[in-house]
N, C-alpha and C positions, 0 to 999 in steps of 0.2 A: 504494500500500500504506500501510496506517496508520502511523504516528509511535509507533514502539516507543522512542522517550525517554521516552512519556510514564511521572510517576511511579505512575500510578494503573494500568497496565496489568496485566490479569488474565490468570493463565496456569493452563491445567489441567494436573496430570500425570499419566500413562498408565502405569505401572511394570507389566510381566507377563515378564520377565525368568524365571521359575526357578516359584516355589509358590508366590508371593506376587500376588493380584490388588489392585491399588490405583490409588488414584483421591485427586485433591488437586487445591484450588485457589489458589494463592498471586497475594498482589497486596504488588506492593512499594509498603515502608513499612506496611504493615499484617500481612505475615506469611500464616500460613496463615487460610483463613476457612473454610473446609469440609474434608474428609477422609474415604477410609473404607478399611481393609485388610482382607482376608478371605483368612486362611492357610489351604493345602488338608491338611487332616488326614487323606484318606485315602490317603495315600500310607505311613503307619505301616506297614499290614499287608505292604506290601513289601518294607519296611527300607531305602528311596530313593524321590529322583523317579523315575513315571514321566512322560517326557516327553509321552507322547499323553493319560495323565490328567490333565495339565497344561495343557494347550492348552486340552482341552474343559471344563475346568472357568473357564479365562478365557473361554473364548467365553459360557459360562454365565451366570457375573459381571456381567463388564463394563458390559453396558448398564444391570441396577438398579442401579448402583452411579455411572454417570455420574448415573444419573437424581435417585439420593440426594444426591450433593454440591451439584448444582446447586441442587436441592429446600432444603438445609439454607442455601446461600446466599444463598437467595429472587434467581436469577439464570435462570430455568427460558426467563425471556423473552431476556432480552439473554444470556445465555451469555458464555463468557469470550474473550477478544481473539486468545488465541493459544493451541494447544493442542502440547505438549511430551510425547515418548512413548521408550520406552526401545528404540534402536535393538541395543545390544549392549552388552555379552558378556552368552551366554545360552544359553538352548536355542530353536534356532533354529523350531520350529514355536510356542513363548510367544511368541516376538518377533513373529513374524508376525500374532499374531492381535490382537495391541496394535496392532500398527502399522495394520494392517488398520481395527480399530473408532478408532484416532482421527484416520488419514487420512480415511477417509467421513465422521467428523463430521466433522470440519473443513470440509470439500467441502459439507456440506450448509450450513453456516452461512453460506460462502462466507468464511474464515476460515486462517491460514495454520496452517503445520505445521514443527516441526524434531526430528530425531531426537536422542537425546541421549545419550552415555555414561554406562553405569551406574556407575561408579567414580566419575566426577568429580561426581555425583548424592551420591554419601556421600561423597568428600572435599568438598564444600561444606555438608555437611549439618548440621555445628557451626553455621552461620550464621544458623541457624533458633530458634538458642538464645537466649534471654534475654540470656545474657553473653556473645557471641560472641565467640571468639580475632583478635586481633591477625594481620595478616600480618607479615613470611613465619614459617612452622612445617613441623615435620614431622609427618607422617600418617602413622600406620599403619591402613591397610584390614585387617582382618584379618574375614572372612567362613566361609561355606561352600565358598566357591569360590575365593577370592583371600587369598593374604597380601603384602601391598607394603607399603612402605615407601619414600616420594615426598616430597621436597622441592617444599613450594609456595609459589613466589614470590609469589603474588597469582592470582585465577581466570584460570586459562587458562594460567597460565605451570606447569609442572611438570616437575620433572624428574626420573627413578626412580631409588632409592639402592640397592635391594634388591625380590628376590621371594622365591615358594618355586619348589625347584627338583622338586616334584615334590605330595604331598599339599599342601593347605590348611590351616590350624591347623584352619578346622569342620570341614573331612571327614576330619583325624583323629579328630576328636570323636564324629563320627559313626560310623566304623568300628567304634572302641572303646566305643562304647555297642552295638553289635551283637554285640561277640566277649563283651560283658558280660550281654548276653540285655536288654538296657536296647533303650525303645522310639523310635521315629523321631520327632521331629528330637533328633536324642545328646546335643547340647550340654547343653541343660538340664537333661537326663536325666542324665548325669554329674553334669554340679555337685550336683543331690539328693544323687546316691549318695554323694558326696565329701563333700558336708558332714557325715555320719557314719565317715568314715575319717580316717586317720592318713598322713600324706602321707609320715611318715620311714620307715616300716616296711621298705617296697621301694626298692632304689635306682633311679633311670630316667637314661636320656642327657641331657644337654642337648642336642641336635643341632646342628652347625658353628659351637658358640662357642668350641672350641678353637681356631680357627683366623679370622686376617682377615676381614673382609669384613662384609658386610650381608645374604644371602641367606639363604635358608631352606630346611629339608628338613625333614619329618618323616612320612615313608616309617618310617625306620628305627627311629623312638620308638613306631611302630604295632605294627611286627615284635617288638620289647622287649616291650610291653603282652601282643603275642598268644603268646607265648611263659614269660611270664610267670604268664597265666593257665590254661595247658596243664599247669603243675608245680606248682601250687597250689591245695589243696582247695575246693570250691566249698560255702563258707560266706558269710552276709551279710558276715559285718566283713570277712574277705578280700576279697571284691570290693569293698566300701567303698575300705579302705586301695589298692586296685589304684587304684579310682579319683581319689582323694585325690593318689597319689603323680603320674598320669598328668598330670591337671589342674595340681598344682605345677609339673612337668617344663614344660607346654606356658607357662606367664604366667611364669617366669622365664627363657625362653629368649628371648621377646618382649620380656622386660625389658632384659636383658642386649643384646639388637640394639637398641632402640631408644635407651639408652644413648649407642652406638658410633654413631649415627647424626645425633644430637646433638650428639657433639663431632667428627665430623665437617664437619655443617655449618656449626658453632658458631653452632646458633639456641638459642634457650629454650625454645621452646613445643613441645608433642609433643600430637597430637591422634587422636584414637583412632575410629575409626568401621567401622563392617559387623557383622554381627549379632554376632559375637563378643566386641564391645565392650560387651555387653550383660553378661556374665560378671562376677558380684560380687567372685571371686577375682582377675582379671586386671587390676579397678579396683584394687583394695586393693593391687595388687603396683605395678604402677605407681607407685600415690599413692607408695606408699612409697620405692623406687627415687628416682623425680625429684617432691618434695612441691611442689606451687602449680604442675607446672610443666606439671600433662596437662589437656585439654581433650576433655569426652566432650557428644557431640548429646545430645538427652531419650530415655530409654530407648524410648520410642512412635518415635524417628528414628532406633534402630539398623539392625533390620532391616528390609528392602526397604520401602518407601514412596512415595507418590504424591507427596509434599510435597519432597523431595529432588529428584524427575524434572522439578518445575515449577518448584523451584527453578533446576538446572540449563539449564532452557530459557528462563527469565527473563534468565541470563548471554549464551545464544546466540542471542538473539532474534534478531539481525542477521541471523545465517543464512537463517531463516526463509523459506520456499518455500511456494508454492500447492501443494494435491494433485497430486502425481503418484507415480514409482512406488517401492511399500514396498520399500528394498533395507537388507535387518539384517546386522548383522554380530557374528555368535555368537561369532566370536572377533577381539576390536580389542584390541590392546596397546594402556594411556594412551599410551605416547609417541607414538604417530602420530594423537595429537587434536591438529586444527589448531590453531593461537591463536586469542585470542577475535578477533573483529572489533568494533572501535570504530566506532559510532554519532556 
């Protein structure tokens, strides 16, 4: 098998996790060299993923989309050394069908393959950045699907401080752009509406910052929002200010944890990644809470990405396996990702 020390080794990544189809090619010390994402928009009219229109539009994808990276690398002949794809957490027929198109390429090139954790793909994904954070820091993932908050030693070592114990900070977001008549995907769609409200007007919960700990809910600030907007006339600025207030509630509840998580682990660095981090509101809260002391990927590397996945499989290369069989896993808590293996 090839000499995965080498510094020049080229890794593609395979990201089809969720509604994101993406493709990247990263070579260390050089960074990303190609790239392409294609977010599935027709999932609005439903107000969520559907999972089987999800699949079928990765199988759709996938192949012009290897064919483009490769094309923009000018690599169509020699292809890349090692091909890295998003094993889990996910929706298990997306995963399948990633794993499916870059298990076969791979096989075709006669080329290896390593599945890779979608989390430890955007906790690494500051790395990608110009000014990349110092190790150890703390991370908060905060996503559509996942809110954590992980102590990381250095790649591979991590260890979890907090989660949610139920909603996501996005799929609150997402809800409450639905109960608000706002269209799919919510997150951003809030934030519009908020940037026109008044965040003091309504009062919202903080959810579980009364009390100890690192974990997260916001089930309950969902409940508040829909309850809220049931006793209050449906005018623009009201649902503005709804939204305003909602959005405040969510980036200073995040604030206030990652805080406690900080001096807990008495590190300095707080790194922020998954599409949520994307949220103008949630930077500015931060900055301000802990100033010099957050670190955010480049907006194009919040959400789901190909360049994160090859990243990550740049890390596990060791792993690395000839084709055999795709086995995903839709649901992997980080802590049961092995350590890295040293080369």
């Amino acid at each position: 098998m090839q000499n995965f020390s080498e510094s020049n080794l080229t890794v593609m990544g395979v990201e089809t996790s969720c509604d994101e189809t993406a493709v990247a090619l990263y070579r260390h010390g050089e960074g990303i060299i190609a790239e392409a994402v294609y977010t599935q928009l027709d999932h609005a009219r439903y107000g969520g993923v559907v999972p089987e229109l999800a699949s079928r539009d990765h199988v759709r994808k996938l192949g012009p989309m290897i064919r483009q990276v490769l094309a923009e690398a000018e690599l169509e002949q020699q292809g890349p050394d090692l091909v890295a794809w998003t094993r889990g957490p996910g929706l298990a027929g997306a995963l399948l069908v990633g794993g499916s198109v870059a298990v076969a390429y791979a096989a075709a090139r006669g080329i290896p393959t390593v599945g890779v954790h979608h989390m430890e793909g955007h906790l690494l994904s500051p790395l990608l950045s110009e000014a990349p954070p110092a190790f150890p820091f703390v991370a908060l993932l905060v996503s559509g699907g996942h809110t954590l908050l992980v102590e990381v030693a250095e790649p591979g070592r991590y260890r979890l401080l907090g989660e949610t114990l139920d909603d996501a900070a996005g799929e609150a977001f997402d809800k409450t752009a639905r109960l608000l008549g706002l269209s799919y995907p919510g997150g951003p769609e809030v934030a519009r509406l908020a940037e026109q409200g008044d965040p003091a007007r309504f009062e919202f919960p903080r959810p579980m910052t009364d009390r100890p700990g690192l974990d997260f809910s916001f089930s309950g600030l969902k409940t508040h929002t829909r309850l809220l907007i049931e006793r209050q006339p449906d005018d623009p600025q009201t649902r503005a200010d709804i939204a305003a207030g909602f959005e405040y509630a969510v980036v200073e509840t995040l604030a206030i944890k990652c805080r406690r998580a900080l001096k807990a682990t008495r590190l300095e660095r707080l790194v922020i990644a998954g599409g949520v981090s994307a949220n103008r509101r949630l930077r500015e809260g931060l900055d301000s809470a802990l100033p010099g002391r957050v670190y955010y990927p480049a907006p194009a590397l919040c959400t789901d990405n190909g360049a994160m996945i090859a990243l990550a499989g740049w890390f596990r290369r060791t792993a690395a396996t000839r084709a055999g069989l795709i086995d995903v896993h839709p649901r992997w808590p980080l802590d049961e990702l092995p350590p890295l293996e040293v080369d």
